[in-house]
MIPAFI-398601 format. One record per residue (C-alpha): y, z, x; residue number from 1; residue in one letter. Coordinates in Angstrom, 2 decimals. Layout:
N
        y        z        x  num  residuo
        Y        Z        X  NUM        a
...
//
This chain:
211
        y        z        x  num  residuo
     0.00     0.00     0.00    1        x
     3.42    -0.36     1.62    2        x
     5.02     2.46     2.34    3        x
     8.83     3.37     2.88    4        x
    10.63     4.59     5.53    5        x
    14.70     4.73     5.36    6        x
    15.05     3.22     1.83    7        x
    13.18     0.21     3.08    8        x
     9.99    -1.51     1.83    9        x
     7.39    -2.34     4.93   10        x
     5.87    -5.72     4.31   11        x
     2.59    -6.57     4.76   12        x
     2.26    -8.30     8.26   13        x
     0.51   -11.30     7.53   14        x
     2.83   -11.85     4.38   15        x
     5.64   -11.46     7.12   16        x
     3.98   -14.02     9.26   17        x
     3.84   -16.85     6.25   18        x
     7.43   -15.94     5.69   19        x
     8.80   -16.21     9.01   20        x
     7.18   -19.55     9.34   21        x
     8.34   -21.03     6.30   22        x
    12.12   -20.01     7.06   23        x
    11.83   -21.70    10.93   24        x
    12.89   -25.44    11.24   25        x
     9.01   -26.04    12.15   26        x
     8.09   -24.55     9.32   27        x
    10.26   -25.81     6.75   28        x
     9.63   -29.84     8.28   29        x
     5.93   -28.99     7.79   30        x
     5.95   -27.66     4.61   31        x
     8.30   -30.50     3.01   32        x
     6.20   -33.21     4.99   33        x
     3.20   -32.07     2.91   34        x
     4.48   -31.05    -0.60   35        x
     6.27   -34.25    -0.17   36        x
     2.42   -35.78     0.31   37        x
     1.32   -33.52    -2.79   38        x
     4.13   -34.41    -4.81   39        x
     3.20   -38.36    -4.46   40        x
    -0.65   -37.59    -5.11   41        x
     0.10   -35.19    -8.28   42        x
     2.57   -37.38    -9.84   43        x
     1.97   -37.71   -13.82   44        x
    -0.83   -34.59   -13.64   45        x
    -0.53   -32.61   -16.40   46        x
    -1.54   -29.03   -15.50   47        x
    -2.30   -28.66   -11.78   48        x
    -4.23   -25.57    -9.92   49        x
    -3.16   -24.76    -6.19   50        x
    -6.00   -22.15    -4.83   51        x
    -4.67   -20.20    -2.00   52        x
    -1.06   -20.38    -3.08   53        x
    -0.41   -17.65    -0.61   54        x
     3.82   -16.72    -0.64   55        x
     4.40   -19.60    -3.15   56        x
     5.84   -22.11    -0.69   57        x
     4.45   -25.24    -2.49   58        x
     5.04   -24.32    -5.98   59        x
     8.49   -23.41    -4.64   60        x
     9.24   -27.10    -3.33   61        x
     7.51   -28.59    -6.77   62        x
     9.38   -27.57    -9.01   63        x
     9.16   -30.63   -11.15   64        x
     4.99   -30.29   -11.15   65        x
     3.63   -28.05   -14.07   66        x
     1.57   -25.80   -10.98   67        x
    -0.35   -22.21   -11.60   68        x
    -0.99   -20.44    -7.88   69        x
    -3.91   -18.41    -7.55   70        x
    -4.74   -16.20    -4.51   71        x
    -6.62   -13.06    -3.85   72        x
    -3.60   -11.09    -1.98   73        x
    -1.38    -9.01    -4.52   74        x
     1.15    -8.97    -1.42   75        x
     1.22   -12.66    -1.14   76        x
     1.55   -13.49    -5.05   77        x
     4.63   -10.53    -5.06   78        x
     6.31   -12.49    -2.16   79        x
     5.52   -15.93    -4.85   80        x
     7.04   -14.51    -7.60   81        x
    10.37   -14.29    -5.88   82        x
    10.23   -17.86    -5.20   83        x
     9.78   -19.70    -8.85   84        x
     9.05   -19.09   -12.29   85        x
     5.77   -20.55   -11.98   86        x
     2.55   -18.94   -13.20   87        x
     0.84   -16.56   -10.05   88        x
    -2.53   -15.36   -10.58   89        x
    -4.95   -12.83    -8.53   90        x
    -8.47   -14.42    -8.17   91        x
   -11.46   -14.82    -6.32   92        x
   -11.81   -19.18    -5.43   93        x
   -15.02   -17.70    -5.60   94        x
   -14.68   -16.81    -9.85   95        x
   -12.37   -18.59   -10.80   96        x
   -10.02   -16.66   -13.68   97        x
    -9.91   -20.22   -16.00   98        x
   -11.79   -21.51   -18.84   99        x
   -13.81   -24.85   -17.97  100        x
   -12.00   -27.85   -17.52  101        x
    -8.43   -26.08   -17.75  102        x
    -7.14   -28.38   -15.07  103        x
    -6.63   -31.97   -14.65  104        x
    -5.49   -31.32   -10.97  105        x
    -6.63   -28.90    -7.93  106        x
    -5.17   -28.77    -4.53  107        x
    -5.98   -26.45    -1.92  108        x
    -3.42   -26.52     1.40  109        x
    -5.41   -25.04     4.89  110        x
    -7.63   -22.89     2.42  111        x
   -11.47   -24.07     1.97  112        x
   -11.81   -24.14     5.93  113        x
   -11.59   -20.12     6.11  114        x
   -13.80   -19.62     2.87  115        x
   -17.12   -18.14     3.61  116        x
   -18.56   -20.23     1.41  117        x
   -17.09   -23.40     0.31  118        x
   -19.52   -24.77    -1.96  119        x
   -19.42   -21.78    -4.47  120        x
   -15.41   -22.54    -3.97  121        x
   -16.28   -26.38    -4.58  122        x
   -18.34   -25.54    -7.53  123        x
   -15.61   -23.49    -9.07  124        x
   -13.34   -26.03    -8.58  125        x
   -15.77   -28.71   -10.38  126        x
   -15.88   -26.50   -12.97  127        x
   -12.26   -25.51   -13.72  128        x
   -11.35   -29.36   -13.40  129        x
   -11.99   -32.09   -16.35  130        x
   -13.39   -35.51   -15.86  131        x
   -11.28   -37.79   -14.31  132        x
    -9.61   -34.27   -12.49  133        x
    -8.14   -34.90    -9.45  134        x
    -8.95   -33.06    -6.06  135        x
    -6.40   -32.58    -2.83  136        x
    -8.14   -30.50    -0.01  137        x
    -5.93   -30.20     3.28  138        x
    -7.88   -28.92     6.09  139        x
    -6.91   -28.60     9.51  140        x
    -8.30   -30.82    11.99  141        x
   -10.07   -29.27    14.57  142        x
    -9.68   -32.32    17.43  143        x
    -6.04   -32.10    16.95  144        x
    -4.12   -31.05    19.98  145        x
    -2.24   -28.42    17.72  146        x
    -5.17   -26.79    16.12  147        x
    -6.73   -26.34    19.65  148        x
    -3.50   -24.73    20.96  149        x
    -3.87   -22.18    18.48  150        x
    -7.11   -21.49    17.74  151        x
    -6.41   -20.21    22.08  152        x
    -4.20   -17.47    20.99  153        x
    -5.99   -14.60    20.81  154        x
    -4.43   -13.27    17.85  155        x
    -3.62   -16.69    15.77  156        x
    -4.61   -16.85    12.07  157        x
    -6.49   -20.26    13.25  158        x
    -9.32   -18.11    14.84  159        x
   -10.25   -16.88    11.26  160        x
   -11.54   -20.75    10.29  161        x
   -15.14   -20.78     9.26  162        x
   -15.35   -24.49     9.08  163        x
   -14.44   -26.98    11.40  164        x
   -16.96   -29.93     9.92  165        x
   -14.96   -31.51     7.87  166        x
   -17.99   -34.45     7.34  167        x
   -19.72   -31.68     5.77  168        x
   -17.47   -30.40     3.45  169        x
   -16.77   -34.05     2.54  170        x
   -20.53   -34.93     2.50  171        x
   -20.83   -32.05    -0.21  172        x
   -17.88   -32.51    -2.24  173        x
   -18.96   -36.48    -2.83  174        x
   -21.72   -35.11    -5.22  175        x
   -18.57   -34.41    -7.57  176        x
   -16.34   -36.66    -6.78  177        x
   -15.59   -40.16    -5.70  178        x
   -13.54   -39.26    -2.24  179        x
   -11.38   -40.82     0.25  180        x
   -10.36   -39.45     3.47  181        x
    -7.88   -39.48     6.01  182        x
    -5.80   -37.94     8.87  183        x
    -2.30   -36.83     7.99  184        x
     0.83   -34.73     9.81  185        x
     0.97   -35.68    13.30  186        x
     2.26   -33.01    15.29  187        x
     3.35   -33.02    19.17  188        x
     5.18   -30.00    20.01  189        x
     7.38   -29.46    17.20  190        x
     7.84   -32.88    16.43  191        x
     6.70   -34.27    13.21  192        x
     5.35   -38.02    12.84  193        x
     2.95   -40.32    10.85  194        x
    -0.09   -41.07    12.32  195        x
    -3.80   -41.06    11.81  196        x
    -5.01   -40.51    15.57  197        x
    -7.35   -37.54    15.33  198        x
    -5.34   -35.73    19.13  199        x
    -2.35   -35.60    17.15  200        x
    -2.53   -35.39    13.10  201        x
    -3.34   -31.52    12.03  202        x
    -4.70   -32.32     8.68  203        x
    -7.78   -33.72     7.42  204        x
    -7.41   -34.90     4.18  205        x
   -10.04   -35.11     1.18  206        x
    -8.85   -36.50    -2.20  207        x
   -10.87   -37.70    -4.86  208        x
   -11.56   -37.98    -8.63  209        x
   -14.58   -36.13   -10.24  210        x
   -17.28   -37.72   -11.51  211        x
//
């Protein structure tokens, strides 16, 4: 629980960490490069599920997009709720809070990767999603040069990744859905740029329509 000291609120640390990466000029060129990506792809969906919504940041920048957040951390849906008037819900990926086919949309951003178990998340997702649904999954790219530079620090949220096979994860969610791939955000140093060499673009990115 966060506790007070001097008429001031301590906030949780990795809650902290999201924030003070979304305010820095990396941060903020990252974030708009890929709700800018999410805002193409979601155009004319209805009612649209992010999982792992964490403090909000992409519900935030889609404003226009009719978007409910779900994420297990109470401290990261507070931090949300600051940011829009869009619907924040605590949940389990794992259980997922919804009715079946409640959603003609689901995107997850640098999520599924750190599940424990993806396919129970996939299965949810399959679920929660009607025919025709559309799926966004942005995973990190493990060959990248910026993933590696990370995943080096000893204390980087990138060490927490479970998955780094992204062919699996693809290979499994093709039983649902009819998928594309491909590499997005290139990133050299803080510079931003298209590309779709695997040394430079941090995202992996599967997109489909279920079955």
């Amino acid at each position: 629980m966060p506790s007070e000291r001097k008429g001031k609120v301590k906030r949780n640390p990795i809650v902290e960490k999201f924030i003070r990466f979304c305010a820095s000029e990396f941060g903020r060129k990252v974030m708009e490069t890929e709700a800018e990506y999410l805002r193409k792809e979601l155009a004319n969906r209805r009612k649209i599920l992010e999982i792992g919504c964490g403090i909000g940041a992409f519900a935030e920048r889609l404003a226009d997009l009719n978007i409910t957040g779900l994420d297990e951390s109470e401290a990261m849906l507070q931090e949300a709720k600051k940011k829009s008037n869009k619907k924040f819900v605590r949940g389990s990926a794992y259980d997922l809070p919804f009715s079946d086919r409640s959603f003609d949309a689901v995107f997850l951003v640098t999520t599924l990767e750190f599940l424990d178990n993806y396919k129970k998340a996939m299965e949810e997702v399959v679920r929660v999603l009607e025919k025709g649904g559309k799926l966004i999954v942005m995973m990190l790219n493990s060959e990248s040069e910026y993933f590696k530079a990370h995943s080096q620090k000893p204390d980087d949220y990138f060490r927490r990744i479970r998955h780094t096979n992204s062919e699996e994860i693809e290979q499994f969610a093709s039983r649902f859905f009819e998928l594309r791939g491909e590499y997005f955000l290139g990133i050299r140093g803080e510079e931003i740029f298209d590309t779709t060499d695997t040394q430079f673009a941090a995202l992996y990115i599967i997109k489909g329509i279920k079955k």
